[in-house]
C-alpha positions, -999 to 999 in steps of 0.1 A, spaced: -146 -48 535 -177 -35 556 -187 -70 568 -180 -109 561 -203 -134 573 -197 -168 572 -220 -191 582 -226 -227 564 -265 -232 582 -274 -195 568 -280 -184 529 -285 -148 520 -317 -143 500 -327 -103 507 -308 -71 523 -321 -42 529 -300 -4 544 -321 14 562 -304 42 583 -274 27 600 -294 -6 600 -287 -36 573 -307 -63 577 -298 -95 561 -327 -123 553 -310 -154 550 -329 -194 551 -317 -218 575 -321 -251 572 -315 -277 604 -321 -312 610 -344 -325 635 -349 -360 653 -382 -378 633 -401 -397 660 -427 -420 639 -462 -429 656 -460 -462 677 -490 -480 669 -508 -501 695 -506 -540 698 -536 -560 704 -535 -588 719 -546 -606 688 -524 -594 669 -498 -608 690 -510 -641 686 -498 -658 650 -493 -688 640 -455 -700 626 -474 -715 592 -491 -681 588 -458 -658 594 -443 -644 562 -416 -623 554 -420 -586 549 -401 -555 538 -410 -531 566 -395 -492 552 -368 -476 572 -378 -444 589 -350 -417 590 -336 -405 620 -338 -367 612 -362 -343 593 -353 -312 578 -368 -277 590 -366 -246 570 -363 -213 587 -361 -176 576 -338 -154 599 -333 -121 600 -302 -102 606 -298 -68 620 -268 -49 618 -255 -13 632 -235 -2 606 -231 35 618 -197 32 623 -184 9 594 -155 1 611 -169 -18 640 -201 -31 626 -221 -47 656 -250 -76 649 -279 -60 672 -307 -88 668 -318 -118 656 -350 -131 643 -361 -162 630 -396 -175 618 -404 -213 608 -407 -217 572 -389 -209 537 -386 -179 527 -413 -163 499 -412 -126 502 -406 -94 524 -415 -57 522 -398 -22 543 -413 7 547 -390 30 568 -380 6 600 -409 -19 597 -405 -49 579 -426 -77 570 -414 -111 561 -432 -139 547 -423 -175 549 -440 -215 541 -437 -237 569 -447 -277 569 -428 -297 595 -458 -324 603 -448 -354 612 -462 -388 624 -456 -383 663 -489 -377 681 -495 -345 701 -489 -369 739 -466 -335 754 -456 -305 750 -425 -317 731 -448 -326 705 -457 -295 697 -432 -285 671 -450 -311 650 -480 -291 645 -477 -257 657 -452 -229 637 -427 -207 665 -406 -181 660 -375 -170 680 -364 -140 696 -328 -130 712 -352 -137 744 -356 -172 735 -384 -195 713 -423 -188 710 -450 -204 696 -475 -188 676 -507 -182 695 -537 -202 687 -554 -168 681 -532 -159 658 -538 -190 636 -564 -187 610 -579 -225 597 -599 -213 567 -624 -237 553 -597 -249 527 -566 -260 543 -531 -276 528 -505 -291 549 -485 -258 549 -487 -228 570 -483 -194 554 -464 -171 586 -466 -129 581 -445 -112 606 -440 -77 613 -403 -61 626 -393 -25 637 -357 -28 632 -352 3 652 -364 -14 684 -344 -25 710 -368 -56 709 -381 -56 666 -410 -80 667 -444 -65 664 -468 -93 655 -472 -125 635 -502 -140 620 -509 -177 600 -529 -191 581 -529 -230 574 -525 -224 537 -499 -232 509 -479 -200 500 -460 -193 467 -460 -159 465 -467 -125 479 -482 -92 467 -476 -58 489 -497 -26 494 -491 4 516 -519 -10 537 -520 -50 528 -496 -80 524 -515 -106 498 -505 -142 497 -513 -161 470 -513 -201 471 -532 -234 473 -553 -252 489 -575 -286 480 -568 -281 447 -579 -245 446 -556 -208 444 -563 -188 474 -556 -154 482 -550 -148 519 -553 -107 529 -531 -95 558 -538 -56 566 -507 -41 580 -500 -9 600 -463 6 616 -458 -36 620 -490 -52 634 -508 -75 611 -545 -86 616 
């Protein structure tokens, strides 16, 4: 038996061997605390009258949302007796595709985690920006690496580049606020095809040794 991993948050959806690397792509799926809008009172809508008052069904919120994450696994498998889990990297979203070429890998996930909460701190900002983590810690994705094209859906499409041979893998990551289903790779290109306002869209990502633009 070269490895057993067991892990009830984590499901294996892609491997790859690449020199005395495995990498394992699992999703992860987590709950997370829904915090609804409060809406504002006015003073006359304070005011009612007894006769007026009626009874209404108001809809129960839930307490938690769930998030979908892609993680990736990498393993030291050079001696297969002692295998040793290296790094970890994880990206908002569900997983949709992933190419390797040598030590670089890209991985493509769909994120949408919007909820009703308004952006008030920096808290909030899970609620409309997609992160990714590190072994250093969590990081969300630049606003200059977020493209808003002139269609948008309610889902974000996240490319990220890895070099699985680094001490630290992650290269780069780039979104675009679009729906994506699926994904097309070149030597030079990741497509993603989806939708958006009704329409299919084809979002280009050029890639090179793990940046994307």
């Amino acid at each position: 038996e070269l490895i057993k991993i067991e892990n009830a948050e984590k499901t294996p959806v892609g491997m790859y061997v690449a020199g005395d690397r495995l990498i394992v792509i699992s999703d992860n799926t987590i709950e997370v605390p829904f915090t609804a809008a409060e809406k504002e009172q006015t003073a006359e809508s304070d005011e009612t009258n007894a006769d007026s008052v009626t009874e209404t069904t108001v809809p129960s919120l839930p307490e938690t949302v769930t998030q979908n994450n892609t993680v990736i696994d990498i393993y030291n498998i050079a001696d297969k007796t002692n295998v040793k889990l290296e790094n970890t990297y994880k990206q908002n979203g569900s997983y949709i595709s992933s190419s390797m070429e040598g030590s670089v890998i890209y991985v493509v996930s769909n994120y949408s985690n919007f909820r009703t909460k308004p952006l008030d701190s920096e808290e909030d900002l899970d609620n409309y920006i997609p992160s990714y983590y590190t072994d250093d810690g969590k990081y969300y994705v630049d606003a200059s690496d977020i493209t808003i094209p002139q269609k948008v859906s309610s889902n974000y499409t996240i490319v990220a580049g890895l070099d699985v041979d680094q001490a630290n893998p992650f290269r780069s990551i780039k979104v675009v606020l679009a729906n994506g289903k699926s994904a097309y790779f070149t030597d030079n290109a990741v497509y993603v095809a989806g939708n958006a306002s009704g329409d299919t869209t084809i979002a280009k990502f050029p890639i090179s040794d793990g940046d994307i633009s």
